[in-house]
VOTILUM-617437 format. One record per residue (C-alpha): residue number from 0; residue in three letters; x, z, y. Coordinates in pm, whole numbers, padded with zeros to 5 digits. Example, Ala and Ser with C-alpha at 12.3 -4.5 7.8 and 13.67 -1.06 7.14 Angstrom:
BEGIN
{i 0 aa ALA xx 01230 zz 00780 yy -00450}
{i 1 aa SER xx 01367 zz 00714 yy -00106}
This chain:
BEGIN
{i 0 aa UNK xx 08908 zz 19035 yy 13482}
{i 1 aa UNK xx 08601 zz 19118 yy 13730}
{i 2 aa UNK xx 08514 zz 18902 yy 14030}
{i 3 aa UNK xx 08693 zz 18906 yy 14291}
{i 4 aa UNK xx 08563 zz 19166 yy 14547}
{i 5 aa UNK xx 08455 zz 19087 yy 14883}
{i 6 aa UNK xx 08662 zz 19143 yy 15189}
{i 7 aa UNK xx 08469 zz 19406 yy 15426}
{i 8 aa UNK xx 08598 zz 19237 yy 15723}
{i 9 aa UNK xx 08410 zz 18865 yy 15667}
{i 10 aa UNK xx 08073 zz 18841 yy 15848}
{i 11 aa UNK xx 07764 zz 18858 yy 15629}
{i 12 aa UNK xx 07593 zz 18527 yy 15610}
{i 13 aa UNK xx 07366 zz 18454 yy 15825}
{i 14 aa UNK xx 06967 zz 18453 yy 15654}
{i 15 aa UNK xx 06780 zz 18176 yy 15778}
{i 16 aa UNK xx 06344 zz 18228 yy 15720}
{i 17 aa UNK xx 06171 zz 17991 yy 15496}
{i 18 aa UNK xx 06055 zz 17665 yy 15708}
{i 19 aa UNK xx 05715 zz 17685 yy 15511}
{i 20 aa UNK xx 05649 zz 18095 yy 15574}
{i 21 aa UNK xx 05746 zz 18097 yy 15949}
{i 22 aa UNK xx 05815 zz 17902 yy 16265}
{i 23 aa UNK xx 05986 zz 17974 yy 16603}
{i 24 aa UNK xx 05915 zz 17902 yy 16938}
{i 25 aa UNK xx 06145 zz 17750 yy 17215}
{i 26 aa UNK xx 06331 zz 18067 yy 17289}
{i 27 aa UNK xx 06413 zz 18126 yy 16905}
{i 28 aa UNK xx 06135 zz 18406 yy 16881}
{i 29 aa UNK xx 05936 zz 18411 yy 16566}
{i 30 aa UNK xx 05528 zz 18324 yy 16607}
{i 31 aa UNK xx 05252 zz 18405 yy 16344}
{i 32 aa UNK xx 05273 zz 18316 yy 16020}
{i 33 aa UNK xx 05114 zz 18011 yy 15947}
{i 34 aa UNK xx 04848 zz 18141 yy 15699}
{i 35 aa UNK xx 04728 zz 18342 yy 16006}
{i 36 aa UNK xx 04673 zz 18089 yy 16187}
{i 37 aa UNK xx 04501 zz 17882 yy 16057}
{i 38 aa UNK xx 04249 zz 18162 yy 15879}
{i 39 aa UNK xx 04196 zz 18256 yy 16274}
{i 40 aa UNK xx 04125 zz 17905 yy 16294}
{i 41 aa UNK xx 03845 zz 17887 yy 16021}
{i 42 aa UNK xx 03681 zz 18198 yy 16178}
{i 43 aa UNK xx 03692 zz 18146 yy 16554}
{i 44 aa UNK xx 03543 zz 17882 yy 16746}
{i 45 aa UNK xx 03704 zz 17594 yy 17026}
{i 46 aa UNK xx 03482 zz 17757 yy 17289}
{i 47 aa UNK xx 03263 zz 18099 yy 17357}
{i 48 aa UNK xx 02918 zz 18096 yy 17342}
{i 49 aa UNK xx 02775 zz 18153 yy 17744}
{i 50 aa UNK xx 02754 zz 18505 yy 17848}
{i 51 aa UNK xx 02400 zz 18411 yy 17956}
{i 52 aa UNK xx 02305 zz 18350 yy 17595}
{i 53 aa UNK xx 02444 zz 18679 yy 17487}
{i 54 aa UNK xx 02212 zz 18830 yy 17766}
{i 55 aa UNK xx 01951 zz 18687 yy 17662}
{i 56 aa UNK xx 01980 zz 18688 yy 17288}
{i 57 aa UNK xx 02010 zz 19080 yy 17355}
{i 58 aa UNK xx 01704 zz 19116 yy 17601}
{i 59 aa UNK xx 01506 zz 18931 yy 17337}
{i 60 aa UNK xx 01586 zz 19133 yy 17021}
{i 61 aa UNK xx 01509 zz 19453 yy 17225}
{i 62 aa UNK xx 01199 zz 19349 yy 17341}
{i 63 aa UNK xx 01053 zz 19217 yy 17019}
{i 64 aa UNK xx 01216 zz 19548 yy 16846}
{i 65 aa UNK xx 01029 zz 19798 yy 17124}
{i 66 aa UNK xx 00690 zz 19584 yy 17088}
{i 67 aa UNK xx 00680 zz 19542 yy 16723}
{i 68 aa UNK xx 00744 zz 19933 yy 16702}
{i 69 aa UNK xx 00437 zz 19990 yy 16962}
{i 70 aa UNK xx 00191 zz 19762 yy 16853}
{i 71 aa UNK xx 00223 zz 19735 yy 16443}
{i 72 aa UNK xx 00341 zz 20147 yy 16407}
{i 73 aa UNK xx 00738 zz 20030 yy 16238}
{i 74 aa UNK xx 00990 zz 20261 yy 16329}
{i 75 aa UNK xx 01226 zz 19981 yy 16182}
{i 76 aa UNK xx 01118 zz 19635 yy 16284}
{i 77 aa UNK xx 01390 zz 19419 yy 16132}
{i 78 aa UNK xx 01192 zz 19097 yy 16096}
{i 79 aa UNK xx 01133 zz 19056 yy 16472}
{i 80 aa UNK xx 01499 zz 19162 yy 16513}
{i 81 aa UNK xx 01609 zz 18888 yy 16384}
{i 82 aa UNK xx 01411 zz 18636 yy 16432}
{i 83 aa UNK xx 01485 zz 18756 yy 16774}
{i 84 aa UNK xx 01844 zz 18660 yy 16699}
{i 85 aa UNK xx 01811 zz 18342 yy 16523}
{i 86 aa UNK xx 01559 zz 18184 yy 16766}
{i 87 aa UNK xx 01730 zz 18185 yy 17097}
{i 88 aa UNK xx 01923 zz 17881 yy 17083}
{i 89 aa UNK xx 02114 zz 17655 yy 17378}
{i 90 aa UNK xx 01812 zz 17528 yy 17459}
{i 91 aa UNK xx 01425 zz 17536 yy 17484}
{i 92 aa UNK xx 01378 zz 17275 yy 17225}
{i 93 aa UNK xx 01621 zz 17472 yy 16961}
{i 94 aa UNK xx 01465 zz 17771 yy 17030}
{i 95 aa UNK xx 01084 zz 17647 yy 16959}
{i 96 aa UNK xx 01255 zz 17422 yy 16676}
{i 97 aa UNK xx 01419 zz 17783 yy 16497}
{i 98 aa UNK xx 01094 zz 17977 yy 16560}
{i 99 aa UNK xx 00868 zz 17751 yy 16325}
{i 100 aa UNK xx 01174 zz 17695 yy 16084}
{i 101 aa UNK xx 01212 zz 18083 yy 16039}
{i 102 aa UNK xx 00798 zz 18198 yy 16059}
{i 103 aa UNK xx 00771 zz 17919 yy 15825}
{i 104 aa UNK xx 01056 zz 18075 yy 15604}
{i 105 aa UNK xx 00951 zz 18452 yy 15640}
{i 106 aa UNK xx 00576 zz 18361 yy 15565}
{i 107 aa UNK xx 00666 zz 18155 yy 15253}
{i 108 aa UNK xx 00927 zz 18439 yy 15163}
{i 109 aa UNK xx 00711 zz 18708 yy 15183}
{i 110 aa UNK xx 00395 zz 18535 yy 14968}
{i 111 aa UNK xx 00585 zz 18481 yy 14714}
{i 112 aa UNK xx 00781 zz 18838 yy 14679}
{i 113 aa UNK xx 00444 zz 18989 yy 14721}
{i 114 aa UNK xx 00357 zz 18794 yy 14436}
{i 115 aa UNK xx 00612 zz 18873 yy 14222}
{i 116 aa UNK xx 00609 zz 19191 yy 14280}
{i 117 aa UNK xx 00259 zz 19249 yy 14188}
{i 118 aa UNK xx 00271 zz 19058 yy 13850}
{i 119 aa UNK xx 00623 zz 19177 yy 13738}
{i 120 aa UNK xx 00718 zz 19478 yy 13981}
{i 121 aa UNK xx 01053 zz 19508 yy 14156}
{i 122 aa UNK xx 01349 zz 19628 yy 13898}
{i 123 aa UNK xx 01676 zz 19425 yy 14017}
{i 124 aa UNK xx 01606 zz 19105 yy 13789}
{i 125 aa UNK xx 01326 zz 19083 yy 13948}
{i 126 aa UNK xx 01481 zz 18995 yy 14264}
{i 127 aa UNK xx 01711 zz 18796 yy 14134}
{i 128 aa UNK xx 01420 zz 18608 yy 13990}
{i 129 aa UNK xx 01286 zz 18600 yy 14341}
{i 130 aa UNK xx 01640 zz 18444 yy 14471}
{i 131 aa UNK xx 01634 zz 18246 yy 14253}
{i 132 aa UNK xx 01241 zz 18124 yy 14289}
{i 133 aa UNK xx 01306 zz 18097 yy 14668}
{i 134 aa UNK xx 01568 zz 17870 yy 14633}
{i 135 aa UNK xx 01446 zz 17595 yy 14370}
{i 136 aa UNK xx 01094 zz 17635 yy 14556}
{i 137 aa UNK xx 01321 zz 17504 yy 14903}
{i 138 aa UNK xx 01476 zz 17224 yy 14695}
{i 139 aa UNK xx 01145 zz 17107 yy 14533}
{i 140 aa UNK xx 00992 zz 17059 yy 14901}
{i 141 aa UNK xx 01349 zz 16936 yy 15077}
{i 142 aa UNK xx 01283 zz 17209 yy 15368}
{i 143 aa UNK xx 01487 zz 17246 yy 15647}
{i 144 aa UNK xx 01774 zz 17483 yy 15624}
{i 145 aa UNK xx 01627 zz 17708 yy 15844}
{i 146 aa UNK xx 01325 zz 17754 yy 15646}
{i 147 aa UNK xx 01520 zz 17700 yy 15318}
{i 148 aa UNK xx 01753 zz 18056 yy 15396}
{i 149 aa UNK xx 01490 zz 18245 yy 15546}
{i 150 aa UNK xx 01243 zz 18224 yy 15216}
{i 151 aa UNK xx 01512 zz 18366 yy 14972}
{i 152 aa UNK xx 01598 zz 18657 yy 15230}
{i 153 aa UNK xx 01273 zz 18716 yy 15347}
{i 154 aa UNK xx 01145 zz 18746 yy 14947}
{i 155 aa UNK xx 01491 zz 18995 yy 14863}
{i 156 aa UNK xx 01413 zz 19187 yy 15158}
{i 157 aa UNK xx 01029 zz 19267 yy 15089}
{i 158 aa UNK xx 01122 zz 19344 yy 14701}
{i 159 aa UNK xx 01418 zz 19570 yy 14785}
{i 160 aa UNK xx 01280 zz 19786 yy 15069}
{i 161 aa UNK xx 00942 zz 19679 yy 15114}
{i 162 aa UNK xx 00621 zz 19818 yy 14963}
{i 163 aa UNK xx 00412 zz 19591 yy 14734}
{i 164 aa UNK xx 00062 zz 19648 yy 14990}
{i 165 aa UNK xx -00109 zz 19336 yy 15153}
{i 166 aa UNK xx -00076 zz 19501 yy 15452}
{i 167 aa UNK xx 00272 zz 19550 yy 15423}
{i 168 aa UNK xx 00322 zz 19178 yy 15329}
{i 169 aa UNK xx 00076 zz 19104 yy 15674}
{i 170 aa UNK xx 00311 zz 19294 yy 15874}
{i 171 aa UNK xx 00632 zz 19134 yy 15798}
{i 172 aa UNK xx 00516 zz 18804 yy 15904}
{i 173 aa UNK xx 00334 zz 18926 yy 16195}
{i 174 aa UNK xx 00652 zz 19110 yy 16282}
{i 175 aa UNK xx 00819 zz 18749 yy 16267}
{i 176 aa UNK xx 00596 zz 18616 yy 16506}
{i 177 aa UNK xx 00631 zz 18835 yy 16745}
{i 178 aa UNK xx 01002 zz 18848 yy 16739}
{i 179 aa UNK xx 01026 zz 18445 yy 16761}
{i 180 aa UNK xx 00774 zz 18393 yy 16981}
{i 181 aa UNK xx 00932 zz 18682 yy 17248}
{i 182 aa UNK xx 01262 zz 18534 yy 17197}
{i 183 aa UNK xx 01155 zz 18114 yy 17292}
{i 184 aa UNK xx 00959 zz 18301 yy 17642}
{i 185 aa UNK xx 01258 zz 18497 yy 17669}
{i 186 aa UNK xx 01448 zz 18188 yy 17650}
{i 187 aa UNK xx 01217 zz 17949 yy 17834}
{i 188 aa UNK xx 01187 zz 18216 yy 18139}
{i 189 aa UNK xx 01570 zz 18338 yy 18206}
{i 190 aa UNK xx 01715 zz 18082 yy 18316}
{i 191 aa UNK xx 01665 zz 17797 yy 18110}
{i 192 aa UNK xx 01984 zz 17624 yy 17980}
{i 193 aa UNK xx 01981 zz 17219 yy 18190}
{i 194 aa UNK xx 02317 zz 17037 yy 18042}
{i 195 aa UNK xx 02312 zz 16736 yy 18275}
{i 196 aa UNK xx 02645 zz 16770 yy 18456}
{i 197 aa UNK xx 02825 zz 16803 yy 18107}
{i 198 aa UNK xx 02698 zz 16428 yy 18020}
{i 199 aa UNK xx 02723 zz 16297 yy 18341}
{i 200 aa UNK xx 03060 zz 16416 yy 18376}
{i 201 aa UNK xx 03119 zz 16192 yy 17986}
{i 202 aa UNK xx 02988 zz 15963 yy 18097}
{i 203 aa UNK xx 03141 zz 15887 yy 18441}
{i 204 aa UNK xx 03478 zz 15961 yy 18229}
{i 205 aa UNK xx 03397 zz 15669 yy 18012}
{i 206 aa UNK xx 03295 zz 15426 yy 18293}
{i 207 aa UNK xx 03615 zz 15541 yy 18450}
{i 208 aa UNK xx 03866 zz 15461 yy 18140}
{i 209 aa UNK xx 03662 zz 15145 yy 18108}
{i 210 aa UNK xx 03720 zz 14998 yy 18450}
{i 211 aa UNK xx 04079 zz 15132 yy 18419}
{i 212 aa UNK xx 04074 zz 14920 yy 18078}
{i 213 aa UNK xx 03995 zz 14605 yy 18264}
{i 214 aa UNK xx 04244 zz 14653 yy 18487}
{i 215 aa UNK xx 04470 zz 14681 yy 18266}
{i 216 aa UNK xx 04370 zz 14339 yy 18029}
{i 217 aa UNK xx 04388 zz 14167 yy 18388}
{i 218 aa UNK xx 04762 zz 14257 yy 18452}
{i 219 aa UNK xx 04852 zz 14181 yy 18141}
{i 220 aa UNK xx 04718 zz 13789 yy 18158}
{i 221 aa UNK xx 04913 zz 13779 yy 18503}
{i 222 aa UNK xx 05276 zz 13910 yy 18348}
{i 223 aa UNK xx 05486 zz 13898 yy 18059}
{i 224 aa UNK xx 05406 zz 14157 yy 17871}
{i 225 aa UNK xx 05638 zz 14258 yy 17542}
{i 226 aa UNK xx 05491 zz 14375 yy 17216}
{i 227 aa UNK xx 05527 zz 14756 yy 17339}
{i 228 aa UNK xx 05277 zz 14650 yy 17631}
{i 229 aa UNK xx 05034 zz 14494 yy 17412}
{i 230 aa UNK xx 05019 zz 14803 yy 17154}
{i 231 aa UNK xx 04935 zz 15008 yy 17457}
{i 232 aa UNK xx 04704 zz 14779 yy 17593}
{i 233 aa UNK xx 04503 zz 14795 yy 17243}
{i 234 aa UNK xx 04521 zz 15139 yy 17194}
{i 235 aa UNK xx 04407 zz 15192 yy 17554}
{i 236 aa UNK xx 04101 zz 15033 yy 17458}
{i 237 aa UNK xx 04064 zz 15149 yy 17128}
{i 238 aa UNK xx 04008 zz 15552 yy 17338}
{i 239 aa UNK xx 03696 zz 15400 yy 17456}
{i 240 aa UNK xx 03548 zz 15456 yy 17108}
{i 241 aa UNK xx 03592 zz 15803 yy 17108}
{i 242 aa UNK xx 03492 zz 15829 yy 17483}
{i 243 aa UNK xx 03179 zz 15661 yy 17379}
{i 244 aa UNK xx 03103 zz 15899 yy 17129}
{i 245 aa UNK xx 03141 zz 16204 yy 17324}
{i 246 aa UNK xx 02982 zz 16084 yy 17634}
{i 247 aa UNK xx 02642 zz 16010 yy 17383}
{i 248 aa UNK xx 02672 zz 16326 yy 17209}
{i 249 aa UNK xx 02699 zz 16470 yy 17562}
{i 250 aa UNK xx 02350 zz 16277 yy 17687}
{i 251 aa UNK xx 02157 zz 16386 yy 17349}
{i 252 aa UNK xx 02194 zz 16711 yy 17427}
{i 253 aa UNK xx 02107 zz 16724 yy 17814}
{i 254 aa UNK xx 01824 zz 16517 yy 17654}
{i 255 aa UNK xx 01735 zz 16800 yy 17457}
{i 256 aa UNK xx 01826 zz 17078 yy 17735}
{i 257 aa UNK xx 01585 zz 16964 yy 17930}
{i 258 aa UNK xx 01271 zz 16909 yy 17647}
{i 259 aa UNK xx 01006 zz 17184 yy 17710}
{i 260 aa UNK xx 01231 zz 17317 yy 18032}
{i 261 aa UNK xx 01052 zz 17454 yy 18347}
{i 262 aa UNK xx 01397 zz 17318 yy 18533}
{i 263 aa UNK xx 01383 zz 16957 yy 18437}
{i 264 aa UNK xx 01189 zz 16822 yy 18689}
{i 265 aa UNK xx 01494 zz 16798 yy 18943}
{i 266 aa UNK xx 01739 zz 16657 yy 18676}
{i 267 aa UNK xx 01558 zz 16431 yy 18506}
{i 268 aa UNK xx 01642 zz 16104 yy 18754}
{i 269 aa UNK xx 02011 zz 16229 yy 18695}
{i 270 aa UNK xx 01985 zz 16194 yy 18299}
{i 271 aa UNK xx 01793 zz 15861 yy 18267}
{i 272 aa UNK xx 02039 zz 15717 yy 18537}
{i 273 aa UNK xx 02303 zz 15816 yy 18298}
{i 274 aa UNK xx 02088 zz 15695 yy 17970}
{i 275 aa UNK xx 02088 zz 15379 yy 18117}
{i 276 aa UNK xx 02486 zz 15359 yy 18224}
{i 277 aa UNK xx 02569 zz 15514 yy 17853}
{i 278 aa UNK xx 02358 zz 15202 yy 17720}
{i 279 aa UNK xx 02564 zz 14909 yy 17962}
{i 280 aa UNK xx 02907 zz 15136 yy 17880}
{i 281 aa UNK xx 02832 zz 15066 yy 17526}
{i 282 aa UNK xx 02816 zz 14687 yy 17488}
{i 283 aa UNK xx 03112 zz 14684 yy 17774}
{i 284 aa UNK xx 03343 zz 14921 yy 17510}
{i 285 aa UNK xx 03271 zz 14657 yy 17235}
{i 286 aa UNK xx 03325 zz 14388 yy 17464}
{i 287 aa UNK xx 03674 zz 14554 yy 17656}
{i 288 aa UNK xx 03790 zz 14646 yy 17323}
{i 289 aa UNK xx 03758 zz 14272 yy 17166}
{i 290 aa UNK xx 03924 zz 14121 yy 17459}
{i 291 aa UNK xx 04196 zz 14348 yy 17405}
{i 292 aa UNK xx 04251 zz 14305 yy 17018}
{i 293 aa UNK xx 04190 zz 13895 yy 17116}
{i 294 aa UNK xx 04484 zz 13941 yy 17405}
{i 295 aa UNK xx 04689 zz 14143 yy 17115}
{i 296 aa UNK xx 04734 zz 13898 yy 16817}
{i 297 aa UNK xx 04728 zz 13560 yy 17022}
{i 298 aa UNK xx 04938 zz 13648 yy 17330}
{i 299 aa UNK xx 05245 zz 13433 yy 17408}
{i 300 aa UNK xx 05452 zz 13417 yy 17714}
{i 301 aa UNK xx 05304 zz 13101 yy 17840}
{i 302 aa UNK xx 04947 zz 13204 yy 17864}
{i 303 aa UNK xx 05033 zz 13396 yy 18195}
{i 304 aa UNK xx 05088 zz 13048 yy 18321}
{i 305 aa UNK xx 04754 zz 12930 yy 18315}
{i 306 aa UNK xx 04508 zz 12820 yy 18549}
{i 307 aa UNK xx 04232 zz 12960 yy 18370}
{i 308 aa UNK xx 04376 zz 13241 yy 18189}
{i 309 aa UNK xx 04420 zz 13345 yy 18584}
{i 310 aa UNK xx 04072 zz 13296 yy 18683}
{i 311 aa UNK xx 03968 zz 13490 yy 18421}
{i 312 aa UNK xx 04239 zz 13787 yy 18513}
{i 313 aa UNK xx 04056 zz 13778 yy 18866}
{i 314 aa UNK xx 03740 zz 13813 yy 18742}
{i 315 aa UNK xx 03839 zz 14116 yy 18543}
{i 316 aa UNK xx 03961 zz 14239 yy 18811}
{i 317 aa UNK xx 03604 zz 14180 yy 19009}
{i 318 aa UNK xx 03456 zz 14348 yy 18710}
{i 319 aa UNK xx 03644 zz 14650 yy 18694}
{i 320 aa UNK xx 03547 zz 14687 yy 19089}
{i 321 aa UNK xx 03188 zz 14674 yy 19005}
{i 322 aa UNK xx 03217 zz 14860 yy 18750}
{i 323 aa UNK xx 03345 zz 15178 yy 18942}
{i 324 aa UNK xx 03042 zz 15102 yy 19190}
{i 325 aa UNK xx 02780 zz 15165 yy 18902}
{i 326 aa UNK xx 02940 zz 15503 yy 18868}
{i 327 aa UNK xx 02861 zz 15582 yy 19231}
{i 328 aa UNK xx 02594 zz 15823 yy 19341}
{i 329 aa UNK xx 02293 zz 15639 yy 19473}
{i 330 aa UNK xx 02184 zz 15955 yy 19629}
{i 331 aa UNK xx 02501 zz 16012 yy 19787}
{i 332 aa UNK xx 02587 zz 16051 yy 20139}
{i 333 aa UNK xx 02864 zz 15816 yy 20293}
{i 334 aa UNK xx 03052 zz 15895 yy 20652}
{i 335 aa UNK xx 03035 zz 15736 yy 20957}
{i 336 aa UNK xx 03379 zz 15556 yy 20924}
{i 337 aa UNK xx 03389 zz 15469 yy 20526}
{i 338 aa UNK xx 03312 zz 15110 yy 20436}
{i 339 aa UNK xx 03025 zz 14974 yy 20226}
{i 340 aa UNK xx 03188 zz 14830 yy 19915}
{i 341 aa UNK xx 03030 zz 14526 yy 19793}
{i 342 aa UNK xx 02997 zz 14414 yy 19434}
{i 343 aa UNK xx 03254 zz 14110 yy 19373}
{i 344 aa UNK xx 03099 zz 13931 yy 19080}
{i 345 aa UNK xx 02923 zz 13667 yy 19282}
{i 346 aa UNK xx 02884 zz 13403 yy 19035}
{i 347 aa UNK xx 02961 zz 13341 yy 18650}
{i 348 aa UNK xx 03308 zz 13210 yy 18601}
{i 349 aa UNK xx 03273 zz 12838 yy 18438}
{i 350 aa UNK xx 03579 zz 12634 yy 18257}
{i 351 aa UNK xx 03499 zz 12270 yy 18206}
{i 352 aa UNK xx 03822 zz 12183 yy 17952}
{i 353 aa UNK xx 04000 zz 12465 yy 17781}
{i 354 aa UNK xx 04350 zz 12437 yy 17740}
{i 355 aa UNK xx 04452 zz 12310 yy 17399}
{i 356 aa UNK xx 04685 zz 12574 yy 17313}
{i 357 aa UNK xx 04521 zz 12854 yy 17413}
{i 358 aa UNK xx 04137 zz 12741 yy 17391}
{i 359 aa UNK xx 04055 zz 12961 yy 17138}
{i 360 aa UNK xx 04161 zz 13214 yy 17321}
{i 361 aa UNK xx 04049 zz 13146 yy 17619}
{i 362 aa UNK xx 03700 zz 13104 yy 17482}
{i 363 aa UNK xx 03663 zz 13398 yy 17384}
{i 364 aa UNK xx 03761 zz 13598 yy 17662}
{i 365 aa UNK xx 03484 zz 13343 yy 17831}
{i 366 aa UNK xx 03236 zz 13445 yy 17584}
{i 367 aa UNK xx 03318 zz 13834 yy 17619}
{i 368 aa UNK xx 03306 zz 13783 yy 18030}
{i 369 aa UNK xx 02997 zz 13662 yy 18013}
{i 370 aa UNK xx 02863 zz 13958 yy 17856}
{i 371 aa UNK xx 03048 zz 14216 yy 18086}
{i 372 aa UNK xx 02883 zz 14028 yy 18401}
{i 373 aa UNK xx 02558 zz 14072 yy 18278}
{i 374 aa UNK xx 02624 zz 14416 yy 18163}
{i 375 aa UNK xx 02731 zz 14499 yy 18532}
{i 376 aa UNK xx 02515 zz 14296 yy 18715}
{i 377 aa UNK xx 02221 zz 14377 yy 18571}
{i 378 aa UNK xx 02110 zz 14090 yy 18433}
{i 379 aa UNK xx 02060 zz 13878 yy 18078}
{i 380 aa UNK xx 02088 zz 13518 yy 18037}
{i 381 aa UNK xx 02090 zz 13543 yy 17666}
């Protein structure tokens, strides 16, 4: 006998989507595959370049297209085109940086395809040969990867719809010039790109989190704190890597923004102020953090109960204060009716006899104190 049939009055079962194919949202409603996403991911970037840029990359490839076709007789200037594109860059510095990279490149490229091309003509192996050529010849003299793309191109170009005349070979790098030099005065004239406030705003963020840090490592040697508390206290201070790292990424490129810039004149006492905060910030961060990995592994619920495990609690306290006063605007303007905060590390904190149970300790948090004071205050005793 068969199988038995189905009756026609049970409900189909229900399908449910493979977990790995497809994924819902809070409502039930399928979203993208995740293939999708994350090819969208590989092809778009976290932020958009500034519309300025765009401008400006577009007003510079024009320019150098209209005056290479006036002045060397090329109804198809592609050189200055895009050397146009490639040199205008975030900044002034980039921009001059990409312009020598890519005349460098195009000159090199172009030598050598008109060489080749003379001695061996231009049938397809011939610019493979080139490719090929261009490449080891980057290698062999460690070149920068501007310079290092730009030969092989420049050589494929000139072999595949170029003609093998000196003059020819003349005007393709003269074409370069043009285009990279129009696009850095293009770049250095419209508005030249000044990224201060970016790494002042890092770097007030860090000073911020670090102060907040202290505060934090001076409540917790005034209370019982459980193991929970702790872990957050260390991983509190272990974000001040990371905050360190994108506040000085953040102050080397204002540094560069503002290298060969018309504009920098007004920002510059902004930047060094914050050079010379990132520089205190970092020596704090590796002092906060190893008071907080020190207050981690050899807390107990006694320590609270300490004389000096208190002083040293106020004077994080103090320190966290001054701290937030570095980060004030010198230039700034106060009103009539706020009050002129005063810094609150007077004097070095000094303990004659360490406890015995906790001197170890309590020595180093000395040690590390001692550091952050001088940090803040200005000053080295070492």
């Amino acid at each position: 006998m068969g199988a038995p049939r189905p009756d026609p009055r049970s409900p189909l079962p229900k399908f449910t989507p493979a977990p790995s194919l497809i994924t819902t949202g809070s409502a039930g409603r399928p979203r993208r595959y995740a293939g999708t996403v994350k090819f969208a991911g590989s092809i778009q970037s976290s932020s958009r370049t500034p519309l300025l840029q765009v401008v400006k990359t577009s007003i510079a490839a024009i320019v150098s297209w209209l005056v290479c076709a006036v002045l060397l007789n090329q109804p198809l200037p592609i050189f200055a085109a895009i050397a146009a594109l490639l040199v205008v860059q975030p900044s002034v510095g980039q921009s001059l940086s990409k312009g020598i990279e890519r005349s460098v490149g195009v000159i090199v490229g172009v030598l050598l395809a008109y060489g080749i091309g003379v001695l061996f003509g231009t049938s397809s192996w011939i610019v493979l040969l080139a490719i090929v050529l261009s490449l080891l010849l980057s290698w062999a003299f460690r070149l920068a990867p501007g310079s290092a793309n730009q030969i092989p191109i420049s050589a494929m170009l000139v072999l595949a719809i170029g003609s093998q005349t000196p003059a020819y070979a003349f005007d393709r790098v003269l074409e370069t010039i043009i285009g990279a030099a129009i696009a850095l005065a293009v770049n250095a004239s419209i508005v030249p790109p000044v990224l201060v406030v970016p790494s002042h705003v890092a770097v007030g963020r860090l000073l911020r989190q670090s102060a907040a840090t202290l505060d934090t490592l001076s409540a917790s040697l005034t209370t019982v704190r459980d193991a929970a508390e702790l872990d957050a206290l260390l991983a509190q201070a272990r974000l001040l890597r990371g905050l360190r790292d994108t506040a000085a990424a953040a102050v080397s490129a204002g540094e560069e923004s503002l290298s060969l810039n018309a504009r920098r004149g007004k920002h510059r006492r902004v930047l060094e102020r914050d050079v010379e905060l990132l520089r205190r910030l970092t020596v704090l961060q590796t002092r906060i953090v190893g008071m907080a990995r020190a207050v981690h592994d050899r807390y107990d619920d006694t320590l609270a109960q300490e004389p000096a495990v208190q002083e040293i609690a106020q004077e994080m306290s103090r320190a966290a204060h001054d701290l937030r006063l570095l980060g004030q605007d010198p230039q700034g303007t106060t009103t009539a009716t706020a009050e002129i905060e005063l810094p609150a590390l007077t004097a070095p904190l000094s303990i004659m006899r360490p406890h015995p149970t906790h001197w170890v300790l309590i020595g180093s948090l000395l040690e590390d104190m001692r550091r952050v004071r001088e940090e803040i205050v200005g000053s080295s005793e070492s």
